[in-house]
MARLUM-563268 format. One record per residue (C-alpha): residue number from 0; residue in one letter; x, y, z. Coordinates in steps of 0.001 Angstrom, whole numbers, plus 500000, padded with zeros to 6 digits. Each point is the difference from the previous one (the first is absolute). Example, Ala and Ser with C-alpha at 12.3 -4.5 7.8 and 13.67 -1.06 7.14 Angstrom:
2
  seq  type      xx      yy      zz
    0     a  512300  495500  507800
    1     s  501370  503440  499340
This chain:
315
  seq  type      xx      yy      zz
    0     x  232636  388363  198948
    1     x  499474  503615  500406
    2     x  496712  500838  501867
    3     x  497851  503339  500259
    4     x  501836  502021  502025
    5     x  503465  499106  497573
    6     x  498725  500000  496090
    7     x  502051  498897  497674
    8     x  502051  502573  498022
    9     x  498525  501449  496429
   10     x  502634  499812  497368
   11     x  499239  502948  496985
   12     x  501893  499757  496925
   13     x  501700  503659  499286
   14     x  497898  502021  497376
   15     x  502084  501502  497091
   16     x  498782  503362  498955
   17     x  499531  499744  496001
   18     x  499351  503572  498696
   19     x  496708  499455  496985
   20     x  500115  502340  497296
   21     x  496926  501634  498649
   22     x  499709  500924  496369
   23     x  499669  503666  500417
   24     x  497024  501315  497419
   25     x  500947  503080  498914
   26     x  497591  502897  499055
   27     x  501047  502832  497641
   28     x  500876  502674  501293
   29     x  498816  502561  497560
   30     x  496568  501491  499638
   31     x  497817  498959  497044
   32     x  497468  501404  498053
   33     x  499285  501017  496868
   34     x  501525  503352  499464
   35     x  503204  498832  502152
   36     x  499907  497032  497648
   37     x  499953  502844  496978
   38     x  502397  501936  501097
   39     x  502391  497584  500860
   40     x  499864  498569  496519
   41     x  500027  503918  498343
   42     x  503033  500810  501821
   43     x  502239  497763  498152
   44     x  498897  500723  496719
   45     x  502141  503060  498586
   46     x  497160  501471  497924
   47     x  497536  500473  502839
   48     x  503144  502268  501576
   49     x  501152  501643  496340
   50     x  495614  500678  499796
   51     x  499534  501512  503606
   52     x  502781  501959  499292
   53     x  498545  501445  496832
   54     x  496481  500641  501857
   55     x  501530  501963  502689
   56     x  502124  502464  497806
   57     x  496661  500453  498358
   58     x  497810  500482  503043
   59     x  502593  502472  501592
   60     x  500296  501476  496802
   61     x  496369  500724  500106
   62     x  499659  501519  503175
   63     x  503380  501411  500138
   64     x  501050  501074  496713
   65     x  502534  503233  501517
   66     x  502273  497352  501547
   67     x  500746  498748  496054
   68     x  499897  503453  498255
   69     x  500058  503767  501225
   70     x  498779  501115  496181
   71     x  496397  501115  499949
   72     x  498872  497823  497024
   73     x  497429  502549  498540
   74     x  501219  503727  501524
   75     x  503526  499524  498384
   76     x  499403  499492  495902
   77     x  501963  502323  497721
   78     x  499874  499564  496114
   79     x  503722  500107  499672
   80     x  500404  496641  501648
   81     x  497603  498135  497534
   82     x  500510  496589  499388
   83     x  503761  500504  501837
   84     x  502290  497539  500770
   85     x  501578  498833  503600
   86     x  501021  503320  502255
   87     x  501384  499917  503313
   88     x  496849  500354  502162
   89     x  497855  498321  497206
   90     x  500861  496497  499400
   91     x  497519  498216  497349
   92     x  500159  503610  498181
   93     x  496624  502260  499150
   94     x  496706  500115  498345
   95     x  498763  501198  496632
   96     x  498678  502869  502880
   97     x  503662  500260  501025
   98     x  498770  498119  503642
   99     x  502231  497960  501785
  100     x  499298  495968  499228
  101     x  501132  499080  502973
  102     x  498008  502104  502466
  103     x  496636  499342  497829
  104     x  500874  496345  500662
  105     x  499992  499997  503432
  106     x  496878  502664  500602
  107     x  498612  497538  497512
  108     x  500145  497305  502423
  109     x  497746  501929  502154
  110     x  497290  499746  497462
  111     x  500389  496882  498877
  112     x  499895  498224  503881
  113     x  497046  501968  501051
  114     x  497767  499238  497414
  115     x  501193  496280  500128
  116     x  499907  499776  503973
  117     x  496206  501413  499903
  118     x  498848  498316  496857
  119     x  501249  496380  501671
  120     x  498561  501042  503418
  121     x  496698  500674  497972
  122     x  500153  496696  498294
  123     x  500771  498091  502594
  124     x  497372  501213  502588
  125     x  497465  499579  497534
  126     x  501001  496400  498465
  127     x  500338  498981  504094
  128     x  496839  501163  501028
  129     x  497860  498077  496834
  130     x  501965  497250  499976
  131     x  499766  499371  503542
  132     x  496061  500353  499952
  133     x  499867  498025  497112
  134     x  502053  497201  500791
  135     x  498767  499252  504036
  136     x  496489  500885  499255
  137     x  499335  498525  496703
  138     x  496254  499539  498828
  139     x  498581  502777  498155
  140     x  502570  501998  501222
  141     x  502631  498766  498813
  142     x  498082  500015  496730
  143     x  499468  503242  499614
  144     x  503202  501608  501232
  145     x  502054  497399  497898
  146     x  497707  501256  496698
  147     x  501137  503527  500842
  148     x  503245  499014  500382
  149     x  499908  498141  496518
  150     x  498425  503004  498563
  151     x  503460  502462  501124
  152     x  502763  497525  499540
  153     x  498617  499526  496371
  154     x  500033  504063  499597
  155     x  503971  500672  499368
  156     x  500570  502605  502876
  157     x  502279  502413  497781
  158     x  497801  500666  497446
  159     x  497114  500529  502933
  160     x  503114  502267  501971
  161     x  499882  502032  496530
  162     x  496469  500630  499684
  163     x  499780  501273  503968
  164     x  503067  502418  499533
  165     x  498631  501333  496614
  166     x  496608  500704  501909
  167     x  501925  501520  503074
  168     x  502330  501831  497569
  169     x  499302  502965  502140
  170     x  501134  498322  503299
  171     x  502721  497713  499772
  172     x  501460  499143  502857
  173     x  501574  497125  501884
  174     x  497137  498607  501573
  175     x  498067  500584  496526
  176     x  502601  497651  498187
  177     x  500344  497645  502793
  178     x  496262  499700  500176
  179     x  500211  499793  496580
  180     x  502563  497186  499653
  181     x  498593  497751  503550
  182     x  496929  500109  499438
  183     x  499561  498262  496669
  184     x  503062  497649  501362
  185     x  499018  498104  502924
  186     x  497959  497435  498184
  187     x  503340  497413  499669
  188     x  500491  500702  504093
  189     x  496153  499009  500890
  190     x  500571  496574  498132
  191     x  502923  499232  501938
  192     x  498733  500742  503036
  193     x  496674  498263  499342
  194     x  501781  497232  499116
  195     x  502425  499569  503050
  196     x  496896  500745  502196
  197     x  498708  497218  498679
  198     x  502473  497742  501026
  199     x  500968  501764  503234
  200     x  495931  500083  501465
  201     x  500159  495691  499991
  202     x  503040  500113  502709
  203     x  499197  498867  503011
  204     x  500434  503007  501870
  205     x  497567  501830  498350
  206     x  497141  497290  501467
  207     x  501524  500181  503220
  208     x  499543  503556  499855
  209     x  496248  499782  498923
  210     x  499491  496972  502885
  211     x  501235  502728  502512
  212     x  496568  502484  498509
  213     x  502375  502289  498462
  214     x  497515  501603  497184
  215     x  501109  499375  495821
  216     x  501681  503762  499864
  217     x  501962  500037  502872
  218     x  501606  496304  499058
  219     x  500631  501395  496369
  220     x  501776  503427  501820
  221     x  501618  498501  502222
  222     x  501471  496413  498838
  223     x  499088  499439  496411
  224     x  501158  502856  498312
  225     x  503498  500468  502208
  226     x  500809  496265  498773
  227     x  498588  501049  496417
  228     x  502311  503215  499850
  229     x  503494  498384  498666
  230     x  498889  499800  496326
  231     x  498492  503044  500101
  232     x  503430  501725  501163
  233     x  501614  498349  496722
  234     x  497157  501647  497532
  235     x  500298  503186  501450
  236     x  503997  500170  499574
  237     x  499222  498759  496228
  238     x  497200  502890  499936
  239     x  502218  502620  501094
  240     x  502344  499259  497135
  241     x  496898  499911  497173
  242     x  498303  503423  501622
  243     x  503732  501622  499491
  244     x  499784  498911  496863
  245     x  496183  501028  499140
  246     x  501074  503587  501541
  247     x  502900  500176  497952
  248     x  497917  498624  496565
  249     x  496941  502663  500841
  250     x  502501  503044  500651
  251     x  501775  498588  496448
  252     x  496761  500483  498038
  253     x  499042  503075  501525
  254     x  497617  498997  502480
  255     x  502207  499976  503001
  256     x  500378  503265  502574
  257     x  500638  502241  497719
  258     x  503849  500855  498271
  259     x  500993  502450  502888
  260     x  499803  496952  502180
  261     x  503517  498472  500984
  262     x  499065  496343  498234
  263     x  502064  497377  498163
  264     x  497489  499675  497769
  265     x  499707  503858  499266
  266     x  503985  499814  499415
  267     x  499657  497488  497768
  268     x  497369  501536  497801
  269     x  501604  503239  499795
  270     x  503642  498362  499238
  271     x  498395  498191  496325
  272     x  500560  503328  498083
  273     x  503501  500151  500838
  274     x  500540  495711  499921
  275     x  502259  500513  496899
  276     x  502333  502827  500987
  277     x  499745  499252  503728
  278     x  498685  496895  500565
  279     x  501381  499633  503965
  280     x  497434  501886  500683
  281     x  497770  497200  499764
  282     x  501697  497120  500784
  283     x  500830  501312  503411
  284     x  496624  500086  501543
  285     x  499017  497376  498109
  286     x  503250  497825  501822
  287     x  498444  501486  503559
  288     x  496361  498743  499043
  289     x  500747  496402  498513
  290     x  502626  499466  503327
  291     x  497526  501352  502747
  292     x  497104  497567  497859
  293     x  502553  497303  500233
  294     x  501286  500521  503727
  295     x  495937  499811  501138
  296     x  499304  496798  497701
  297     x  503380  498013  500792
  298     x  498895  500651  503724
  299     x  496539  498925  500023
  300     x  501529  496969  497827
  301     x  502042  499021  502871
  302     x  496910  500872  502989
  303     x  498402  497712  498077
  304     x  502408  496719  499820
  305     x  501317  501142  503618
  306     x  496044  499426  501342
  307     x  499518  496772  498159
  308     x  501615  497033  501506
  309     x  499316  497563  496702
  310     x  502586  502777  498360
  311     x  502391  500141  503128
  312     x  500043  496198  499763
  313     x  500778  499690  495949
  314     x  502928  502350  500604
């Protein structure tokens, strides 16, 4: 019997290591939001690249028309070259004016972009700023700036772009016609800003941000309108295409910049007396308007499914 001093020996049964395997939860990788989420469903779509590509030619065409032609498209007219064919230096041919086509074309492009870039910036910073009011304030204020917009969207903005160029007949410039154009077009914007205001101003960040004391203007600056802004992008690409087209339409009926100005609507005009004998003349700018009004459409088509997830998902 063993006593204190001798205890009886402890027998342990050997342990066998067994290696447990934990389900590993894996979290993507990639960054998400909504304009990643956009542009990684653009990118495989071959029109959004065949469209950028088209808007780019354009814009460096506007602001860089030497790099596509060296021929001054006003300076170098003669008579003898009227309604000519193809020569080596002059692609699409010449004018009734004996003008090269192609070098009106692209100092057309010039025209065209500016007047569309500051009629949509017009639009759009008008339409932002009353729909925004409108739609987070509401009340009487919403009201009243939703009757005035009623009262311009049901005035059609060329006809009003008409009347202001025939009273500034005597200074017509680019801000006149994209004053002219904007400022009777931003009515569509402000009701679909005021309407995604609406729905953004009931997220719950926008009460956490008025629990915190923040007053109504700065939440609206500083985290409605940033999350209200995607929809507004889309109008404003489909704006820049229907301004292009109300520039080219005014300088068509006479209303435009003047005929001296380098326009696609100007070339157009001036090209019906000669449609019969030399009817390229026409249908060349006419080919640069209705593609550069395409490209700008097709792309705020595809903005516009590549920011909504219920189209991302039916694809």
């Amino acid at each position: 019997m063993p006593s204190d001093l001798n205890p009886a020996p402890h027998f342990v049964a050997p342990v066998r290591e067994t290696e447990i395997k934990v389900d590993e939860v894996r979290v993507a990788a990639k960054r998400s939001n909504l304009w990643l989420d956009a542009w990684r469903d653009m990118r495989r779509r071959p029109t959004f690249w065949v469209s950028s590509v088209v808007v780019l030619v354009i814009v460096v065409m506007a602001f860089a028309p030497t790099l596509f032609t060296q021929v001054p498209p006003a300076n170098d007219c003669f008579l003898e070259n009227s309604n000519g064919g193809p020569a080596p230096g002059h692609p699409l041919g010449f004018t009734f004016l004996g003008c090269d086509i192609w070098s009106r074309i692209v100092w057309g492009a010039r025209t065209s972009l500016s007047v569309g870039l500051l009629a949509t910036l017009i639009g759009t910073v008008v339409g932002l700023v009353f729909g925004a009011l409108a739609g987070f304030y509401g009340g009487w204020l919403d009201s009243v700036l939703s009757r005035i917009g009623d009262i311009f969207f049901a005035i059609p903005y060329i006809l009003a772009a008409i009347v202001v160029m025939s009273v500034f007949s005597q200074n017509r410039t680019v801000f006149t016609l994209a004053f002219a154009i904007g400022g009777f077009a931003w009515a569509a914007t402000a009701r679909i800003v005021r309407a995604e205001i609406l729905r953004v101003r009931q997220a719950d960040f926008v009460m956490a941000s008025r629990a915190l004391g923040q007053s109504r203007i700065k939440t609206l600056i500083s985290h409605v309108v940033p999350n209200a802004l995607p929809p507004v992008l889309v109008v404003a690409t489909i704006s820049l295409a229907a301004a292009i087209v109300a520039e080219a339409t005014l300088a068509f009926l006479g209303v435009g910049l003047g005929s001296t100005t380098m326009s696609w609507g100007n070339d157009i005009s001036q090209a019906q007396q000669s449609l019969r004998v030399a009817p390229m003349a026409l249908i060349y700018p006419s080919i640069a308007l209705t593609v550069t009004v395409l490209a700008f459409i097709v792309l705020g088509e595809l903005i516009r499914d590549g920011i909504d997830p219920k189209a991302r998902a039916r694809r």
